[in-house]
C-alpha positions as MATLAB code, in Angstrom:
seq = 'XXXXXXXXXXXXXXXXXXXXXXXXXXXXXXXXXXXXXXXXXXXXXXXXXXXXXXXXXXXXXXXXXXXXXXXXXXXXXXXXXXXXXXXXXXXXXXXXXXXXXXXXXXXXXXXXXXXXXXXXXXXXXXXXXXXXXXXXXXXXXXXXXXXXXXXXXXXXXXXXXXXXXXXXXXXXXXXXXXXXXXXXXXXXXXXXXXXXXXXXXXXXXXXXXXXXXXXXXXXXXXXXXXXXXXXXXXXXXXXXXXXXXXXXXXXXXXXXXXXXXXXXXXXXXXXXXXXXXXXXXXXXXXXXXXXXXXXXXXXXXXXXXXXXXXXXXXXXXXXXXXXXXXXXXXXXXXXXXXXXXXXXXXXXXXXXXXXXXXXXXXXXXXXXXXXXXXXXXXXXXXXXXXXXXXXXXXXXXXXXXXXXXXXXXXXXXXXXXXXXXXXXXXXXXXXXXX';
ca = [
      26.284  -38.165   77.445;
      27.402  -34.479   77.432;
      28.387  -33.339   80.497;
      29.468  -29.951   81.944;
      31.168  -29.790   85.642;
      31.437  -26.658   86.714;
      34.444  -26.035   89.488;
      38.194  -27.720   88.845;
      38.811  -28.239   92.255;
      39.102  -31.720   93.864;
      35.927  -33.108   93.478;
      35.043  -31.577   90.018;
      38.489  -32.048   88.434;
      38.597  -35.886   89.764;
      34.940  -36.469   88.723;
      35.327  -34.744   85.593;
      38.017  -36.353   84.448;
      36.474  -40.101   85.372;
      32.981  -39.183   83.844;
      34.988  -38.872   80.711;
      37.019  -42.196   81.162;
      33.619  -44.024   81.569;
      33.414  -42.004   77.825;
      31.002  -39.436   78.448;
      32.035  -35.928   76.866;
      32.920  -34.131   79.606;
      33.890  -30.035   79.917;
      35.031  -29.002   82.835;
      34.661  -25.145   83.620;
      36.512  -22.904   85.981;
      36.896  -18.900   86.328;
      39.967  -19.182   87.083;
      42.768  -18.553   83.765;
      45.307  -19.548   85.507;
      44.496  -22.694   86.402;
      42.425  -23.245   83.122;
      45.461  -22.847   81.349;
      47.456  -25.231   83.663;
      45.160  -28.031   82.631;
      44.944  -27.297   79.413;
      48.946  -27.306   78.981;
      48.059  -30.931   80.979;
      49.305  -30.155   84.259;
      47.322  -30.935   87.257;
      46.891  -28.211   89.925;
      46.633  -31.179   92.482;
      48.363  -33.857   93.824;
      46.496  -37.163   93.721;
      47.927  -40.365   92.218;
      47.180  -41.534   89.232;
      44.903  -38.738   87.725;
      47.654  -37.009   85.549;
      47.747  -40.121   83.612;
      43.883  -40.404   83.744;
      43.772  -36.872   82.112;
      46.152  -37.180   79.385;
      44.332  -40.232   78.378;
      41.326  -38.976   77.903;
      42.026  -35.415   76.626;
      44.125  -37.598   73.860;
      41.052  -39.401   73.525;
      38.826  -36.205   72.496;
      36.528  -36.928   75.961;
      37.698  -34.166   78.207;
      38.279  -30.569   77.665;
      39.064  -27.389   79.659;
      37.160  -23.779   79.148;
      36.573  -20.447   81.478;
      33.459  -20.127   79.152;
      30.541  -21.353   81.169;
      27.769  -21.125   78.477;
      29.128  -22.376   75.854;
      30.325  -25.330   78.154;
      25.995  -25.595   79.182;
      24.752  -25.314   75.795;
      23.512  -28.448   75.254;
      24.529  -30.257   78.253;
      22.506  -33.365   79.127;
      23.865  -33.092   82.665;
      25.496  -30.227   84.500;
      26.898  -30.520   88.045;
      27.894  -28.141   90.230;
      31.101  -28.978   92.506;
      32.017  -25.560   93.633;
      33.623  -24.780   97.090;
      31.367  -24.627  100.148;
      33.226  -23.765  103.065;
      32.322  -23.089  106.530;
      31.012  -19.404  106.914;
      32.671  -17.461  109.444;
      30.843  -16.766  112.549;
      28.596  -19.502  112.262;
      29.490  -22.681  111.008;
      27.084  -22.631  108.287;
      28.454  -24.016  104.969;
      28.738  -21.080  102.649;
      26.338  -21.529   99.556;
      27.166  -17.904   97.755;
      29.387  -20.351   95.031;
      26.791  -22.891   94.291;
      23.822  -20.231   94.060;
      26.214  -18.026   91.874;
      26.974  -21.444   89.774;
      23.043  -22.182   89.605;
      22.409  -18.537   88.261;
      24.552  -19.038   85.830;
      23.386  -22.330   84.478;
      19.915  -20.993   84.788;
      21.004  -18.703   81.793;
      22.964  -21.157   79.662;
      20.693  -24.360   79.899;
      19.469  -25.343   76.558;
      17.246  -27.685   75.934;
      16.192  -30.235   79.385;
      19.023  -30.398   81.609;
      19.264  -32.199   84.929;
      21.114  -29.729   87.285;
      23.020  -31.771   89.409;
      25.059  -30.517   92.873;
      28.141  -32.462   93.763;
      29.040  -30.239   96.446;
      28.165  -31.109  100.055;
      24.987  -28.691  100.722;
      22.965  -28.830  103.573;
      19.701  -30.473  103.500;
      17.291  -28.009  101.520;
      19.770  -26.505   99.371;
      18.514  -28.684   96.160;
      15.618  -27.352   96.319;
      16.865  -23.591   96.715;
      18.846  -24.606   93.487;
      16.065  -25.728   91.564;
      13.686  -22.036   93.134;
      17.356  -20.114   91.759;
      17.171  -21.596   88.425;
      13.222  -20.791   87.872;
      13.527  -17.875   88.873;
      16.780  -16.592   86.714;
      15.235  -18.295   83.727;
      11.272  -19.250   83.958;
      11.247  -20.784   80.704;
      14.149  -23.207   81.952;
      13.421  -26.979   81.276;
      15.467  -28.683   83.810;
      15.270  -31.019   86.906;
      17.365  -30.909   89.819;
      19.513  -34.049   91.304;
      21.410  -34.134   94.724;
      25.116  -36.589   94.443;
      27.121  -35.833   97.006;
      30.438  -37.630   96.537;
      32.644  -39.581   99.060;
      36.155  -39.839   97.215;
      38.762  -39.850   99.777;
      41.993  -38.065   98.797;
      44.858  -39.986   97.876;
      42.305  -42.820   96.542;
      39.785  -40.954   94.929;
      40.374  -42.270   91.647;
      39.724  -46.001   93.197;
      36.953  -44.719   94.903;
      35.096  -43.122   91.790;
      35.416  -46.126   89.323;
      34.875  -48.960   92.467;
      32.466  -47.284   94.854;
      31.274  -48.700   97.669;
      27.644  -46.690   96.721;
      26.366  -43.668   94.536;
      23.730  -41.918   96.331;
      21.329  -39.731   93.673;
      18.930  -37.769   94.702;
      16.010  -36.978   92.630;
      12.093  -36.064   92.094;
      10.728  -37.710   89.407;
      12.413  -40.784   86.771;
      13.354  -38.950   83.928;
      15.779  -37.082   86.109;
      16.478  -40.403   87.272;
      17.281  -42.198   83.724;
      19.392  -39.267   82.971;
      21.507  -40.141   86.128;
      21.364  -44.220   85.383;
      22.730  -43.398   82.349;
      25.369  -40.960   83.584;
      26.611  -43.958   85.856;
      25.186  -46.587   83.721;
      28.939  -47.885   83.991;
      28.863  -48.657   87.472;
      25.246  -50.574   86.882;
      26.910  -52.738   84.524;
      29.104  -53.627   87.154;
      26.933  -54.114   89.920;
      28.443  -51.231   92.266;
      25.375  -50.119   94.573;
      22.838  -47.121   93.228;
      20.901  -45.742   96.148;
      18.556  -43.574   94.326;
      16.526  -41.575   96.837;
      14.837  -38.188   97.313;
      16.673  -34.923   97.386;
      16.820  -34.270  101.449;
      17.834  -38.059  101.725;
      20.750  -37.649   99.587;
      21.872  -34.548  101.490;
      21.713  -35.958  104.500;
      23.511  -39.219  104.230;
      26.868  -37.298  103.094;
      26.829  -35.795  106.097;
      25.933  -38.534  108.550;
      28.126  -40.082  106.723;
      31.215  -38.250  107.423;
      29.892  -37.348  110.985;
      30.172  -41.006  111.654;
      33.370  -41.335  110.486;
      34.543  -38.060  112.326;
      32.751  -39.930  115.501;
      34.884  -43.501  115.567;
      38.386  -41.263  114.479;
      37.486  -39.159  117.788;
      36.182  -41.861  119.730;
      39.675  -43.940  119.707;
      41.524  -41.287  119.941;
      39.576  -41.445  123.523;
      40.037  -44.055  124.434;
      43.848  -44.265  123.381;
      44.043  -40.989  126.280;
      42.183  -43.608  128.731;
      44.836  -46.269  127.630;
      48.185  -44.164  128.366;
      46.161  -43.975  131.624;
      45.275  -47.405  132.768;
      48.194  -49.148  130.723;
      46.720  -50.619  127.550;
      48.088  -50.527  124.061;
      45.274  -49.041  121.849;
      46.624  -50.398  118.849;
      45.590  -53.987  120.428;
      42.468  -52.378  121.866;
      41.996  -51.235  118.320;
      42.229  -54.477  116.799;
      40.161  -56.202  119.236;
      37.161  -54.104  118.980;
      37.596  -53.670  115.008;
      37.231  -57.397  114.722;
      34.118  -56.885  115.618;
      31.350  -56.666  112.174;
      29.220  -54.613  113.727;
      32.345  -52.065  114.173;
      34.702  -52.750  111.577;
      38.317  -52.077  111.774;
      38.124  -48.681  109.870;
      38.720  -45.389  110.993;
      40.166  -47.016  114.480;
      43.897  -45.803  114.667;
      44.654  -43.326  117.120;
      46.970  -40.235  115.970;
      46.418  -36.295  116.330;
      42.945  -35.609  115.436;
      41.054  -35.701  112.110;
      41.393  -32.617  109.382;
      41.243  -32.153  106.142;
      38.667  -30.676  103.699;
      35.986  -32.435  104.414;
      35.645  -33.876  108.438;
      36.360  -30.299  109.900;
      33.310  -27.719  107.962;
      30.803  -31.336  107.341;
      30.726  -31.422  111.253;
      30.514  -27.863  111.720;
      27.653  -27.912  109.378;
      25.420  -30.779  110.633;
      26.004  -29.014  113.964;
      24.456  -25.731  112.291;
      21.189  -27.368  111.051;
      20.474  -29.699  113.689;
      20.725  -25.847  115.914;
      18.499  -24.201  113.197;
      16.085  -26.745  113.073;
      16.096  -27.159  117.259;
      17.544  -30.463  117.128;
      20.903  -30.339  119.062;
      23.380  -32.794  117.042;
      24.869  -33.422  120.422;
      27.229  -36.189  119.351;
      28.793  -34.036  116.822;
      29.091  -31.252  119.132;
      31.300  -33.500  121.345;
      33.543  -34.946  118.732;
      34.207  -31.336  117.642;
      35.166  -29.825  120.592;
      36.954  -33.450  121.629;
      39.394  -33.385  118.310;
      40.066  -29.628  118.935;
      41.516  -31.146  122.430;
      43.016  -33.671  121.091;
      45.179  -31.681  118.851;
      46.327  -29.837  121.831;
      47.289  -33.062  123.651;
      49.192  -33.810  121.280;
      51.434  -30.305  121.669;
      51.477  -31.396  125.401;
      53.358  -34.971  124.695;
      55.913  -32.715  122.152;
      56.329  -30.273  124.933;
      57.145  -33.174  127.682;
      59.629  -34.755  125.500;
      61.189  -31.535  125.392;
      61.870  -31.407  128.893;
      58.475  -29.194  129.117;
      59.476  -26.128  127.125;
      59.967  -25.475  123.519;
      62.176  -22.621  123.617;
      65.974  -22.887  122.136;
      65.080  -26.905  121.079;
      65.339  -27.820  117.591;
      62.007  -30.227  116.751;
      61.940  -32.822  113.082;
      58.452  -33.006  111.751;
      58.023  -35.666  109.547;
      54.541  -34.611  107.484;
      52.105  -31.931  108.112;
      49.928  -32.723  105.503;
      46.532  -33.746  107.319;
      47.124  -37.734  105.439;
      49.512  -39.244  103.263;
      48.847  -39.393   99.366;
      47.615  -35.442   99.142;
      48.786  -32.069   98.888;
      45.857  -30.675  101.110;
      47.291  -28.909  104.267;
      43.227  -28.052  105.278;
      42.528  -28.406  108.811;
      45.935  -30.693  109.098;
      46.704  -31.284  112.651;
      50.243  -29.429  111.797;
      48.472  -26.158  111.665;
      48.027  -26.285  115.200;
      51.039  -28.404  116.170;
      53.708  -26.848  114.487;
      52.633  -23.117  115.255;
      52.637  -23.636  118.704;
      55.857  -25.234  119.094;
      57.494  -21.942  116.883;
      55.632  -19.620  119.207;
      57.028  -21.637  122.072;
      60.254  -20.511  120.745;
      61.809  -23.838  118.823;
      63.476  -24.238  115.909;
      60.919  -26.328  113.432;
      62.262  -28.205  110.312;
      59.684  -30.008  108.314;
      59.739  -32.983  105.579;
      56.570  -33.387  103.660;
      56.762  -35.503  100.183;
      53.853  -33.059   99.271;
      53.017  -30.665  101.407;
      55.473  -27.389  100.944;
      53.252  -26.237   97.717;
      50.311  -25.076  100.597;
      52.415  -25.812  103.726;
      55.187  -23.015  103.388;
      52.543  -19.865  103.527;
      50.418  -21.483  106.148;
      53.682  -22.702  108.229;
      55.523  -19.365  108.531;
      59.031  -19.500  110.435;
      59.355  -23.426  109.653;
      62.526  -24.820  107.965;
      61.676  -26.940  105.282;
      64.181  -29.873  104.045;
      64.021  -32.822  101.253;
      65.487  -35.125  103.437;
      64.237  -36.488  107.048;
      67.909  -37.502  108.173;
      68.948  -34.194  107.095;
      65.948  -32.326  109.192;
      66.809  -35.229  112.186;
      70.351  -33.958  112.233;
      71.472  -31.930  115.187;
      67.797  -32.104  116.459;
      66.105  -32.633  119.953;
      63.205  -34.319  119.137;
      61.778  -36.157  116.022;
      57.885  -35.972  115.464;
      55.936  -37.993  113.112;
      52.953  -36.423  111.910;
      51.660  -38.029  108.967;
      51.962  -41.739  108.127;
      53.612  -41.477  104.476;
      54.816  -44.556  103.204;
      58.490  -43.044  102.896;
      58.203  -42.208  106.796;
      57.655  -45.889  107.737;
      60.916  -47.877  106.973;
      63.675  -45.057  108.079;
      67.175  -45.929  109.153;
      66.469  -44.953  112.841;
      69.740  -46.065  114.026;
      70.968  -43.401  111.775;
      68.709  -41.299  113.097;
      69.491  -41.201  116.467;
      72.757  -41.456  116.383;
      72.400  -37.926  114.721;
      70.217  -36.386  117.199;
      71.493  -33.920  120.034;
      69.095  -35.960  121.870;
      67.533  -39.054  120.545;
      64.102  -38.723  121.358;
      60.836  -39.752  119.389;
      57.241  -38.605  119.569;
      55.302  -41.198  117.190;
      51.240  -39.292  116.884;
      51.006  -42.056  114.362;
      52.019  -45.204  116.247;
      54.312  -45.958  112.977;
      57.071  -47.655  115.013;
      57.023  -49.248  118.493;
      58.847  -48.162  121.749;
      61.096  -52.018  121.944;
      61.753  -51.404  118.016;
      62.877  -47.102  118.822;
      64.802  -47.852  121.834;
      66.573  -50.864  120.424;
      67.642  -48.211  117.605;
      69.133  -45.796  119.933;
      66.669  -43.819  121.113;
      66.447  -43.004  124.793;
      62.719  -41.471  124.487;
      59.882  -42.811  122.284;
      56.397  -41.537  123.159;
      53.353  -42.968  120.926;
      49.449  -42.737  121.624;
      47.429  -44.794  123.657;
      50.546  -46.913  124.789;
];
């Protein structure tokens, strides 16, 4: 199949490139030179494992190719998906559209031949069918179908996620869009991975239910682990006992600072938008919103408390502000609130982030960065650990402490225990929900 994915950001650069390893001929398109030319010169403009190698592979292999040039990357497409940006709108939480309806126009121009038009970016429900009026009406003579197929790669695994899915959801209105799309993924038949083909407001709405859900158990532990440092329970065993549970499963159940990222964050903000323009309260989501926002601010509370309740003239080790471990992607990370407010209360921040100083050093202004988390530890008053990377979760803490000005540890990850911290040197370890 020939396909063209228009937008080289996460999800059309990681899709792109695995369309083309299932050996589709894949062109990815971008309006953006710069970054055009990055790819083309094989460098990745993102940090997720494995997909440099991915790339190379199949660039060597004649599958996958880079272009600004939007029609000639259409021209004869059997399938072109749109994975633009759509990011919440200011003022009102609605995701903003003006990419993938500038996209469609485009297409609607370039489409020869039929076409199935196919948006990969999370749209709320109705938007497919706003493509599909934006196409006819740029180009009447169009032959084309539209398809909704959302994605649900998680960064840092995305590649894993793509080739061994748990489900692709497609969205379509008649079967020859359909057999265009089986074939697309005809891979992942062969293989027995789960095809949910539905219609177009179906498809919609499961991504974000889906992620709504998810958003929903990350905010509901993070509940109960405030009800736990109250009453005396360890959520990390509360965890595991309800997560044992089948009906609950033990994902998405470990307490830390709140969830962020690039998708959680505008996908909630979103499905509370439509449910409010279509008079249907999403009441639930609502909640977990404004919960995580106070969340994160609980979390500057514990920080502060550690530091004898005031920020000013301390010196404060963050270990990770990226919003997980395995990505570059600083959007929404609980560090943009954390770290911020413990500069403005007037300490001195030093930050270690494997990945993170690409995006974090504009958006972090007035933080210290360092290579090294003994070096950042040095000297300091408190140690925080922010984001569970793997190099964060064996350190040396005896060296650590025995460092510090004052050995003191605030775990938001529950990474270490208090008996294993205290038996290091430290005289302070605070965690969550214990």
């Amino acid at each position: 199949m020939r396909i063209a994915m228009i937008g080289t950001g996460y999800v059309g650069l990681v899709s792109g490139v695995c369309f083309s390893d299932f050996g589709h001929d894949v062109i990815c398109v971008d309006k953006a030179e710069q970054k055009i030319d990055m790819l083309k010169a094989g460098q990745v403009p993102i940090y997720e494992p494995g997909l440099d190698v991915l790339m190379a592979r199949n660039v060597a292999a004649g599958r996958l190719s880079f272009t600004t040039d939007l029609a000639a990357a259409v021209d004869g497409a059997d399938a072109v998906f749109i994975a633009v940006g759509t990011p919440t709108r200011r003022g009102d939480g609605h995701a903003d559209l003006t990419y993938v309806m500038a996209a469609a126009e485009e297409i609607a121009q370039a489409v020869t031949g039929y076409t199935v038009i196919v948006t990969k970016s999370t749209v709320p429900v109705g938007t497919n069918r706003n493509v599909w009026e934006t196409v006819k009406a740029a180009n009447p003579q169009a032959e084309f179908d539209v398809a909704s197929n959302p994605e649900f790669l998680r960064e840092g695994a995305a590649i894993d996620d793509f080739m061994r899915p748990d489900r692709v959801v497609v969205g379509v209105e008649n079967d020859r869009a359909a057999e265009v799309m089986a074939e697309i993924y005809r891979p992942l038949y062969l293989r027995d991975f789960p095809i949910l083909t539905t219609d177009l407001e179906s498809a919609e709405m499961i991504k974000y239910a889906a992620n709504a859900f998810l958003a929903t158990k990350i905010t509901f532990i993070n509940e109960i682990a405030g009800l736990c440092e109250k009453v005396g329970a360890d959520v990390k065993e509360v965890s595991r006992g309800i997560g044992l549970d089948g009906r609950i499963g033990n994902k998405f159940l470990h307490a830390g600072p709140g969830y962020g990222g690039s998708c959680f964050p505008k996908d909630t903000a979103a499905l509370a938008r439509i449910g409010q323009d279509h008079a249907h309260p999403m009441q639930i989501t609502e909640t977990v919103i404004r919960v995580n926002d106070e969340i994160k601010k609980r979390m500057i509370e514990k920080i502060r408390d550690a530091c004898d309740d005031h920020f000013n003239g301390k010196t404060v080790a963050v270990l990770g502000v990226t919003f997980k471990p395995n990505t570059d992607d600083m959007r929404d990370a609980p560090s943009l609130s954390i770290v911020p407010a413990l500069i403005g209360g007037g300490a001195k921040v030093r930050v270690v982030d494997p990945q993170g100083k690409s995006e974090g050093e504009a958006l972090l202004p007035g933080a210290e960065w360092c290579d090294d988390p003994y070096i950042a530890a040095r000297g300091a008053d408190v140690v925080v650990l922010l984001t569970e990377w793997n190099e964060f979760r064996a350190l040396n803490l005896s060296e650590i402490a025995a460092s510090m000005k004052s050995a003191r540890m605030v775990d938001l990850r529950n990474i270490y225990s208090k008996t294993t911290a205290l038996k290091s040197g430290f005289e302070t370890y605070v965690g969550v929900g214990r």
